[in-house]
MIDRENTOR-539959 format. One record per residue (C-alpha): residue in one letter; x, y, z. Coordinates in steps of 0.001 Angstrom, whole numbers, padded with zeros to 6 digits, always signed. Each point is the difference from the previous one (the first is absolute). Example, Ala and Ser with C-alpha at 12.3 -4.5 7.8 and 13.67 -1.06 7.14 Angstrom:
BEGIN
A+012300-004500+007800S+001370+003440-000660
***
This chain:
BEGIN
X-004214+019802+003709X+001047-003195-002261X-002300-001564-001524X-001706-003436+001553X+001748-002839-001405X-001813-002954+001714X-003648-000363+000703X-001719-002720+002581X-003276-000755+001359X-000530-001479+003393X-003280-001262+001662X+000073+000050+003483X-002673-002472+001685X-000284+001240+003238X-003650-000212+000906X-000773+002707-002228X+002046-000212-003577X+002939+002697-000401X+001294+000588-003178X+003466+001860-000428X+001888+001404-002479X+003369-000687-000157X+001742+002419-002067X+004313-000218-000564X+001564+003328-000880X+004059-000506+000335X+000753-001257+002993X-003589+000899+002071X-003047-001580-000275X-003273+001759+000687X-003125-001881+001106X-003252+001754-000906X-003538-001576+001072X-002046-000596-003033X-003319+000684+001779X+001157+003672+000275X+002790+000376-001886X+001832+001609+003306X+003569-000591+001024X+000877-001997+002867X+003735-000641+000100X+003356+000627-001532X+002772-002616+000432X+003640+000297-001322X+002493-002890-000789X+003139+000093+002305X+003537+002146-001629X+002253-002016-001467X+003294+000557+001789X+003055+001277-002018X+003838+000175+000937X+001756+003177-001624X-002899+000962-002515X+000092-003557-001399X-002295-002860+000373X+000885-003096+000271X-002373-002815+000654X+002360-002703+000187X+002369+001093+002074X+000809-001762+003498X-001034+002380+002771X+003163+001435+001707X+002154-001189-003050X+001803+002419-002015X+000714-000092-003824X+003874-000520-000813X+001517+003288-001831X+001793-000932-003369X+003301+001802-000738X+002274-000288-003096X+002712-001576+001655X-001835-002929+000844X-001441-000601-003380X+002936+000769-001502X+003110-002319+001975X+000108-003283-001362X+001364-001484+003539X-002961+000176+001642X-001382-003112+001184X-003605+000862+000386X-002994+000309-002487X-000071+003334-001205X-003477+001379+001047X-002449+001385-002666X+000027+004096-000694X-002713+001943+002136X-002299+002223-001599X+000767+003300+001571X-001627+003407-000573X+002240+002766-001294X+001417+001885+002481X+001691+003637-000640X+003958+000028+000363X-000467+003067+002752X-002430-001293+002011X-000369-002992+002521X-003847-000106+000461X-001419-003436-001093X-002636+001443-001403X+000226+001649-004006X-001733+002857-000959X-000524+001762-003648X-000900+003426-000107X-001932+001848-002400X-000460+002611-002385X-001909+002524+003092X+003042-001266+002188X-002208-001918+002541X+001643-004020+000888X-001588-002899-001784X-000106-003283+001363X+001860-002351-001894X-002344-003316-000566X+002390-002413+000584X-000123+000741+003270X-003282-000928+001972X-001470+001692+003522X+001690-001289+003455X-003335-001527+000505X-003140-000684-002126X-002775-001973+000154X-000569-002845-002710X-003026+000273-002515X-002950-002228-000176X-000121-002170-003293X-002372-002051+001153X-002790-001119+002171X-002355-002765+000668X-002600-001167+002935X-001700-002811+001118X-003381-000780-000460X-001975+001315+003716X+002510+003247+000028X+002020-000631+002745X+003505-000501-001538X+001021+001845-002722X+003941-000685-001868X+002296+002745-001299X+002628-000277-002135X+002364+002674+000696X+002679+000641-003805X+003710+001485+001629X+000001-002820+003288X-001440-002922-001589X-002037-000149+003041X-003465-002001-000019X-001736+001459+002726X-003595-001306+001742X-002104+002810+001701X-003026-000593+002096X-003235+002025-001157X-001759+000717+003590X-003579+000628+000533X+000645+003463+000028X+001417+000175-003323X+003591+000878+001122X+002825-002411-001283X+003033-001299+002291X+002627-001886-001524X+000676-004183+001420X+002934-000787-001979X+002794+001412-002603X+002079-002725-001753X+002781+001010-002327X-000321-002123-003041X+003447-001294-002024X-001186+001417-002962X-002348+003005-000628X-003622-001653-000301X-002458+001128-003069X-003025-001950+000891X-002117-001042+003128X-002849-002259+000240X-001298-002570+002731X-000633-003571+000284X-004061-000951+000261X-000037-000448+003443X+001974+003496+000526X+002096-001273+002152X+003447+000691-002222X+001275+002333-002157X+000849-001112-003793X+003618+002523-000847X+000939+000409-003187X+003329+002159-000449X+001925+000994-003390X+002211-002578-000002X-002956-002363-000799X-000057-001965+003054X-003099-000347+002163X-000238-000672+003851X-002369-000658+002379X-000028+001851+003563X-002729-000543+003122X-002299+003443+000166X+000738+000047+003504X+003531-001422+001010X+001162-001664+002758X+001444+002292+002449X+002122-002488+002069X+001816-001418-002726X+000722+003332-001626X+000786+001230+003386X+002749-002893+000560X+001071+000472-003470X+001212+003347+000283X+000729-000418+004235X+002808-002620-001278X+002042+001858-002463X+000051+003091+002431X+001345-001886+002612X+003347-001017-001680X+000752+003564-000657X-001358+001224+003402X+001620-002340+002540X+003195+001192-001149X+000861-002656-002780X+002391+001366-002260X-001787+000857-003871X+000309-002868-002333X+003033-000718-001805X-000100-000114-003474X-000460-003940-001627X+003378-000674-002035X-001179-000341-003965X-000638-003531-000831X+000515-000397-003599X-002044-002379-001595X+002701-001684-001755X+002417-002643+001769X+003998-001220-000771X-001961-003497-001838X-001935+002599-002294X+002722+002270-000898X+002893-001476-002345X+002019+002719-001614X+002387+001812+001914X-001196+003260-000281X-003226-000694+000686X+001483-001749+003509X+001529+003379+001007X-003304+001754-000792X-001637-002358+002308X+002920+000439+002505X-001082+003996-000238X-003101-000739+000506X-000032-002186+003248X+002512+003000+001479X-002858+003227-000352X-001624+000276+003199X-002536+002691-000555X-002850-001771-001332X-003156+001953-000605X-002629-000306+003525X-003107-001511-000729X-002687+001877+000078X-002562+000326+002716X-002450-003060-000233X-003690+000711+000884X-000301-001059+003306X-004215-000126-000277X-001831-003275-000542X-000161+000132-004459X-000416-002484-001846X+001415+000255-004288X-003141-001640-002105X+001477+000145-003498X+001937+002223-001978X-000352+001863-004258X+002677+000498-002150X-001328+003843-000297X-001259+002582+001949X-003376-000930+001467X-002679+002282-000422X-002865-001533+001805X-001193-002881+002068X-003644-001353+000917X-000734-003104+002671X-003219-001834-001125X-001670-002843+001261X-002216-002023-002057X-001989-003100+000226X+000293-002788-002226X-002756+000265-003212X-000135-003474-000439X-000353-001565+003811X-002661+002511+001887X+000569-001324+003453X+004148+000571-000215X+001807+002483+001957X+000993+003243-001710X+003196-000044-001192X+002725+003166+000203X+001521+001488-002756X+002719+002993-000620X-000256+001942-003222X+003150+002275-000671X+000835+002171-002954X+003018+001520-001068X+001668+002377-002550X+000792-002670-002468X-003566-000717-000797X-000801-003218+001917X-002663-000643+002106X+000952-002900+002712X-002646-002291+001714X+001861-001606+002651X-001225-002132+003353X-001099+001474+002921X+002003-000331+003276X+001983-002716+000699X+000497-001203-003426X+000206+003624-001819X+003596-001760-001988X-003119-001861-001638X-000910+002167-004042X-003216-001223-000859X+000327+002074-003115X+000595+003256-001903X-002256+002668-001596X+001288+001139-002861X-001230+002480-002462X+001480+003301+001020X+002868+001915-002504X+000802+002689+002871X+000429+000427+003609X-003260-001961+001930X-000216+002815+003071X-003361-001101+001335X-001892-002598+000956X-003460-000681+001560X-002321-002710+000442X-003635+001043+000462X-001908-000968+003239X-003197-001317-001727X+002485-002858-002084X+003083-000761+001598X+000864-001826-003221X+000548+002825-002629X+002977+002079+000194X+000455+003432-001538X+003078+001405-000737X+001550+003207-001806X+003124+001855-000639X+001759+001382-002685X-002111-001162-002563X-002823+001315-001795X-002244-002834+001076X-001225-001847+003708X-000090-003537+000039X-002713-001778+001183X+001230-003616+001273X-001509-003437+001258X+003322-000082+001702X-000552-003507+001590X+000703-001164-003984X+002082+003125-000648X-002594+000459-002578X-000911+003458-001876X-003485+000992+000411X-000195+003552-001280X+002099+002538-001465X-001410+003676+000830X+001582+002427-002058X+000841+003618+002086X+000937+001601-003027X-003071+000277-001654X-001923+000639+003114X+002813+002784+000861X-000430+001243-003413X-003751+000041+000625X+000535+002206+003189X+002130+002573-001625X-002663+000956-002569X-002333+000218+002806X+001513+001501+002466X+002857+001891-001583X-000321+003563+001308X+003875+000528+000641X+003244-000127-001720X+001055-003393-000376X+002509-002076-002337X-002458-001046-002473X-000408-000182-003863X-003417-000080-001226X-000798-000418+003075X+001886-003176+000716X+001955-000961+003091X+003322+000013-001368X+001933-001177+004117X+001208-003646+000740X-002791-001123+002393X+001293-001243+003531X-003076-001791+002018X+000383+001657+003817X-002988-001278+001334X-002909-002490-000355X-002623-000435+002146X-002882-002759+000179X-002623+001340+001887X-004027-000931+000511X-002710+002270+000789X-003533-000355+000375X-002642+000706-001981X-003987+000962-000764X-000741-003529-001201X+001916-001512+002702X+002417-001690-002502X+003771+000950+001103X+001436+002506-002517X+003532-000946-000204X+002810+002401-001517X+004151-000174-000737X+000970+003744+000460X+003497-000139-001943X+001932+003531+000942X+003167+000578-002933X+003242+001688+000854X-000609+004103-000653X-003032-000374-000835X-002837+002565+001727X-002626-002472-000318X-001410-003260+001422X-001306-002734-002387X-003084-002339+001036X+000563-003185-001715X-003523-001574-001978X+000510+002594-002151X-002116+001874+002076X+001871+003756+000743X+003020+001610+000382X-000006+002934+002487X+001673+003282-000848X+002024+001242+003386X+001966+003606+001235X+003152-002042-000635X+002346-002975-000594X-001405-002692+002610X+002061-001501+001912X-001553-002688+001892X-003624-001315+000834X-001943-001370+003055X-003027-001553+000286X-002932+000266+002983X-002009-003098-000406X-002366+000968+002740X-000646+003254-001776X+000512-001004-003380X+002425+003019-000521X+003596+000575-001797X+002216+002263+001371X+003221+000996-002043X+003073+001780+000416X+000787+002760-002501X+003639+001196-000839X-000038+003675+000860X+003142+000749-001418X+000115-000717-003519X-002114+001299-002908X-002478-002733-000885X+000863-002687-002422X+003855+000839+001018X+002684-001110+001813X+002439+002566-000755X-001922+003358-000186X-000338+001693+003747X-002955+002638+001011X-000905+001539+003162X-001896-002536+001960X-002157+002527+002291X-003488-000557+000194X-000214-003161-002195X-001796-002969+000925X+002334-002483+002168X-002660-002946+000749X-002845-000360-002066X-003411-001972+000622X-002333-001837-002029X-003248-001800+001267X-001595-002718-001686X-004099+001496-000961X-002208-003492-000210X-002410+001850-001744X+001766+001745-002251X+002542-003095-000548X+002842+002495-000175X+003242+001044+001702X-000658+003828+001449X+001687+002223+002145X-000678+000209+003651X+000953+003836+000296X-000787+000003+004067X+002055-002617+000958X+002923+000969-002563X-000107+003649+001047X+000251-000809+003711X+002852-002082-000588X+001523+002820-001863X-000357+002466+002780X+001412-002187+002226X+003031+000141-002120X-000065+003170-000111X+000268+000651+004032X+003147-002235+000238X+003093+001863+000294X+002740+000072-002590X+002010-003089+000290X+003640+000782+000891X+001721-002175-002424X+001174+001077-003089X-002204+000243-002955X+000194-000681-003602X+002110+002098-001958X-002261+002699-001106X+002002-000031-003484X+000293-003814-000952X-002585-001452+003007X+002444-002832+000086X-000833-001114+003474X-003221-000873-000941X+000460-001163-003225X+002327-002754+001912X-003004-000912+002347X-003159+000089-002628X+001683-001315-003353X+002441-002775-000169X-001387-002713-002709X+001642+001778-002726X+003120-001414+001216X-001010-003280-000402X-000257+000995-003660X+002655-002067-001202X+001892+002304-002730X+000486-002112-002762X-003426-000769-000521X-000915+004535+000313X-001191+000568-003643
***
């Protein structure tokens, strides 16, 4: 099985309070009950459908893609635009399959890779719930789809909506009152959508443009090309019979197919965006003022945004700056909605008054890293004198606040690095030595327990060396002791989740290359890309 690559909690208040698991491996979530640790359901995203092997996403439904030949590229009388070169997968001269095939050494056929299944379903990338359990958001990576399941008493998820997204979103949050969903995709712009949209103008939406094609209106013609320039712009007589040229192609390029679901484009980066929060805040100076919203994005260029909430997100109140790499996570702790931590490439956090974009602490991960390999080092890892010698990439951080002996809160920042098979409790406090790289992190307040995800593939500390992944640890528990003050493992709970894993049957889908493990190393470990490479020492 792949290794979990999303983790979420979900309290169900129902008369008596259910708390579920949500666990994302591929494209199937799992939902365990945290009381027990049993399994209660298995749901799948829908296939993505495919024409000839190929996908393609934006393609009008029923509309074919135009075949290039040389002649037409080549014959200068042609009065149309020549259209651009398709991508094709190599075919063999004596066969007319559409499919290509390599075969190997022991003579057995080898799919090629450029071509994908007829039909598979799209992988979870990331996931996100509201606050009583009873919607949870998925963001599905080859559709673009942002899809909002209901959680039902019983534990068993059903999916309410699947919208397609223009560009492929990175980052999910919601607005205070959880009643929309804050997009980010990785063209940098940011949009808000309702959690639960309106059915009758979606419905009329899509009811219109099927009925032009389905009461036996011809397809639309093709819009003439419209230069931009005009006979009063254009002086020289060549350039006039270029424009003349121009007004005679008639196969301008179709527009492609607008969202037809109620969205609504906030504001936009420059760069890929990595992250997004949606804070409200009241006023430190007027006590009796209404909180005020606020949308905090980051991106791969270093810059943290603070921008207005909804309507006026166009509005920058300011910028955070003090990052050299990547900023790839954000959070803003529950107990003081007015400091901001955030991590990425570098070897620091950043702790910010981010009202006054203001620098409040600088926690250095390579020391404590350093720290934990001298501890803790009882494997083969990349070190030298026993110094973490990897570019840190922040995956995860995590405010969370658990109770105590002296009834004082103990509050934590757990701060999970890219390949690295530990989990760090910020105050300086521990740093807790796991089976494997961890992948992602969840947090039970009602229990005060963490669960994590651990890669099963790779070797730990790695990204690129692969080992057998039977009988490792998959999901891993620890439980907050108030009298010891300590993070320990809760071995019941995390070995009843494990044979519950264990009595699923073998997904069908196809699994990471046993050799390179590259489908999962696409799914767990992507920051390293936003390594930009002239700043790699």
């Amino acid at each position: 099985m792949h290794p979990f690559q999303r983790l979420l909690i979900c309290t169900l208040d129902h008369g008596s309070s259910l708390r579920i698991l949500l666990a994302a491996t591929k494209s199937r979530i799992f939902s365990f009950s945290l009381q027990d640790g049993s399994l209660i359901s298995v749901w799948r995203s829908t296939p993505i459908q495919a024409r000839n092997g190929l996908e393609h996403d934006d393609q009008t439904p029923g509309q074919s893609q135009p075949e290039l030949s040389a002649g037409n590229v080549k014959d200068k009388n042609v009065t149309e635009r020549p259209t651009k070169r398709q991508k094709r997968a190599p075919l063999d001269d004596a066969s007319e399959s559409s499919s290509a095939e390599i075969v190997t050494e022991d003579g057995k056929p080898k799919p090629s890779k450029s071509i994908k299944a007829q039909a598979s379903n799209p992988n979870l990338i990331n996931l996100a719930g509201t606050s009583d359990g009873q919607y949870v958001i998925a963001v599905t990576d080859e559709d673009k789809c942002v899809r909002v399941l209901r959680l039902d008493v019983d534990g068993k998820l059903q999916q309410l909506s699947k919208r397609s997204m223009p560009k492929k979103p990175c980052a999910i949050t919601l607005t205070p009152d959880e009643s929309t969903i804050i997009c980010g995709d990785k063209f940098g712009d940011v949009y808000a959508l309702p959690l639960l949209p309106d059915e009758n103008n979606n419905a009329h939406d899509s009811t219109s443009q099927a009925q032009e094609v389905g009461n036996g209106n011809p397809p639309p013609v093709p819009e003439s090309f419209l230069p931009s320039a005009n006979i009063k712009t254009v002086h020289t007589l060549r350039n006039q019979k270029t424009l003349q040229h121009q007004k005679s192609l008639t196969n301008r390029k179709p527009r492609k197919n607008v969202a037809t679901f109620e969205h609504k484009l906030l504001l936009g980066h420059v760069s890929l965006l990595t992250d997004v929060l949606c804070v409200s805040v009241s006023d430190p100076g007027n006590t009796g003022a209404q909180e005020r919203t606020y949308i905090i994005t980051a991106d791969r260029d270093e810059h943290i945004r603070v921008s207005r909430g909804i309507p006026q997100s166009h509005v920058i109140e300011g910028f955070c700056l003090g990052h050299n790499q990547f900023v790839s996570q954000l959070c803003v702790p529950s107990w003081d909605k007015r400091i901001l931590i955030s991590g990425g490439g570098d070897n620091y956090l950043l702790v910010w008054d981010w009202l006054s974009s203001r620098v409040l602490y600088q926690i250095d991960l390579r020391t404590l890293i350093n720290d934990f390999t001298q501890r803790h080092c009882s494997h083969e890892i990349e070190t030298a004198g026993s110094q973490w010698q990897k570019a840190i990439a922040v995956s995860k951080i995590l405010a969370v606040e658990s109770s105590s002996a002296t009834g004082i809160p103990r509050r934590h920042v757990i701060i999970i690095c890219e390949s690295m098979d530990s989990s760090g409790v910020w105050r300086y406090e521990c740093s807790k030595a796991m089976q494997g790289n961890v992948v992602d992190i969840a947090y039970s307040a009602h229990q005060n327990c963490i669960v994590y995800a651990v890669d099963t593939v790779h070797q730990a500390s790695s990204q690129s060396q692969v080992q057998d992944g039977k009988g490792r640890l998959r999901i891993g528990t620890l439980q907050y002791s108030v009298m010891m003050e300590s993070w320990e493992v809760d071995l019941s709970l995390q070995d009843a989740i494990g044979h519950a894993i264990d009595s699923v049957p073998q997904d069908d889908e196809p699994a990471a290359d046993e050799a390179t493990g590259d489908s999962s190393e696409s799914l767990l470990y992507n920051l390293e890309k936003l390594r930009k490479r002239y700043q790699e020492e």
